[in-house]
C-alpha positions in Angstrom: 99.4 59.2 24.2 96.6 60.7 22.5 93.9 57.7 20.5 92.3 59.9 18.7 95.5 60.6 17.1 96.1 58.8 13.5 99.9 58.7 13.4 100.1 57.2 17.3 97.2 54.8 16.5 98.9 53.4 13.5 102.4 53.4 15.2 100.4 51.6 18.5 98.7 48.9 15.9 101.9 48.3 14.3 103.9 48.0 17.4 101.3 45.6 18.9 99.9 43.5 16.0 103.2 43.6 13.2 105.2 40.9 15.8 102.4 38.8 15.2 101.6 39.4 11.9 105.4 37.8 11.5 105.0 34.9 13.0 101.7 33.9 11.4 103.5 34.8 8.1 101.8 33.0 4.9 103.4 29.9 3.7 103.1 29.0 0.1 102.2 25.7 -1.0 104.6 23.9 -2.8 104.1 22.6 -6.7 104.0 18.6 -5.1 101.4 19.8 -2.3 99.0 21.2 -5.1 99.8 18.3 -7.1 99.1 15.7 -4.3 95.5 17.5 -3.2 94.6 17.6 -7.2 95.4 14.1 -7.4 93.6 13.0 -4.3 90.7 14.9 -5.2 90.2 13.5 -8.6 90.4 10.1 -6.8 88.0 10.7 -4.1 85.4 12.2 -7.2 86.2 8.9 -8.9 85.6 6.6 -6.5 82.2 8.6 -5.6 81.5 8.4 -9.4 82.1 5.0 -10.3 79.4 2.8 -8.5 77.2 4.4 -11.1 79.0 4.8 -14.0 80.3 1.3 -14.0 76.9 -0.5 -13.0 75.9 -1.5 -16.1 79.3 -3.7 -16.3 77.7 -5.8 -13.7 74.9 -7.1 -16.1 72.7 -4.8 -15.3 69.5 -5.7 -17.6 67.7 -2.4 -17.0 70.3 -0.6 -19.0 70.9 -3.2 -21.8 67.1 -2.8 -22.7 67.0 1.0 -22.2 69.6 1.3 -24.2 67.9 -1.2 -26.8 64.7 0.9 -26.8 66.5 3.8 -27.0 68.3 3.4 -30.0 65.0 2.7 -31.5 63.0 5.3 -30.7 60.7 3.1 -28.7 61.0 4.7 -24.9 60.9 8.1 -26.7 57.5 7.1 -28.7 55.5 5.5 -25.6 56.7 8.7 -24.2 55.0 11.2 -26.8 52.3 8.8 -26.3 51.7 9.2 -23.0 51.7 13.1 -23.9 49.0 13.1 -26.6 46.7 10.6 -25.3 47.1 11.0 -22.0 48.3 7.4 -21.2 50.4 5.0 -22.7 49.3 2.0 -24.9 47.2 -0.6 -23.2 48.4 -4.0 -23.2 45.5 -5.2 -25.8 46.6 -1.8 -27.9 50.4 -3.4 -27.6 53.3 -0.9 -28.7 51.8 -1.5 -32.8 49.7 1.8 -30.9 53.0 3.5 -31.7 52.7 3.0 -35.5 48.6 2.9 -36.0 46.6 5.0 -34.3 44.1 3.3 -31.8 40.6 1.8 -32.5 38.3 4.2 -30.3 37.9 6.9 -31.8 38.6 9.4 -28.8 42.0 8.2 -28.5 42.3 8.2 -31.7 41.4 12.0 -32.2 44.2 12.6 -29.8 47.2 10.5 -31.5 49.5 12.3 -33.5 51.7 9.4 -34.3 53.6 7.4 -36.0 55.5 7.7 -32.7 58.5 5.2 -34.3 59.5 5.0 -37.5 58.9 1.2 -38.3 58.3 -2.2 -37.3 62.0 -2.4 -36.6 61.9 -0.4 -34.3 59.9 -2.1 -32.2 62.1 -5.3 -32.1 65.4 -5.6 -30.1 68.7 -6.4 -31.0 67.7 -10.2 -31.8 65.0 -9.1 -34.3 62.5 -10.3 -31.8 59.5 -8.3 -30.8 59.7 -6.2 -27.7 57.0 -7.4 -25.1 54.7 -5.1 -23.3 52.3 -4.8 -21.0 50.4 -1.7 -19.0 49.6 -1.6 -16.6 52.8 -4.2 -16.0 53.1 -6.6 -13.4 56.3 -4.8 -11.7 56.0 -1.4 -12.7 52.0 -1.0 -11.5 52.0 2.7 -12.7 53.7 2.7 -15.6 54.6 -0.4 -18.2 56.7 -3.4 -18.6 58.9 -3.6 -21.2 61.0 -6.9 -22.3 63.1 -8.5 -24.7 63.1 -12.1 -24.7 66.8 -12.0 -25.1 69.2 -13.5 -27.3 67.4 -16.9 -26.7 64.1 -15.4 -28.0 61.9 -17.6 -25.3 60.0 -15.2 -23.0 60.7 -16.1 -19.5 58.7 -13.4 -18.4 61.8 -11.6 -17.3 63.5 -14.5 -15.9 66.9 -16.4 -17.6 68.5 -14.1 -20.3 65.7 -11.6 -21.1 65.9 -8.4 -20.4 63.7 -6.1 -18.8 63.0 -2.2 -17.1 62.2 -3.7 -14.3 65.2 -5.7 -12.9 
């Protein structure tokens, strides 16, 4: 038998590999299979997702006040802030640095605020003032930021307040 042949070397692959080819034959997967992997999949991505997602049902403080500050504009002005000035507000400057511009007059030359809209905005839910401080006690490079809760007595982040850094 001659290899170099094309007709013998198909009819020598087929003779030798087609046998095997059989038995290896492709099974499809049945409609439950694929619907048994899906569901098992969407449950493994679940359970992977929810220690996050759910966190903030487990009182998480952190989130009540970013959410707080969020809706009014506050985390978003101390932001811009930072970005025109080149810091944030000091804690003697207080977050009114978001709605009047800063004594000194370098700093001053640099802000391009309002940064909120109003006064409300810098009060939580309660209608009592957010506290601040920076540099703050917990977060050393950045700023503390606090709501004295619905109690309105600052604990300084202890009992029901409610803080960014807890």
């Amino acid at each position: 038998m001659n290899a170099t042949d094309p007709p013998q070397l198909a009819r020598l692959v087929e003779s030798t590999c087609l046998p095997y080819a059989r038995a290896v034959k492709r099974r499809r997967m049945p409609l439950a299979e694929k619907l048994a992997c899906g569901v098992l999949s969407l449950a493994a991505c679940a359970l992977l997702w929810t220690p996050s997602t759910y966190s903030c049902c487990a009182k998480d403080h952190h989130q009540g006040l970013t959410r707080a500050a969020t809706r009014s504009g506050l985390l978003g002005g101390l932001d811009l802030f930072r970005v025109h000035v080149g810091r944030y507000p000091t804690t003697a400057e207080g977050i009114n640095a978001l709605l009047l511009p800063p004594a000194d007059p370098r700093t001053a030359q640099r802000w391009k605020g309002p940064y909120v809209k109003s006064t409300n905005d810098l009060r939580d839910s309660w209608g009592n003032p957010f506290l601040y401080a920076c540099p703050g006690f917990h977060n050393k490079d950045g700023y503390d930021l606090w709501s004295a809760g619905p109690n309105g007595v600052n604990d300084d982040g202890d009992s029901d307040d409610i803080t960014n850094w807890k």
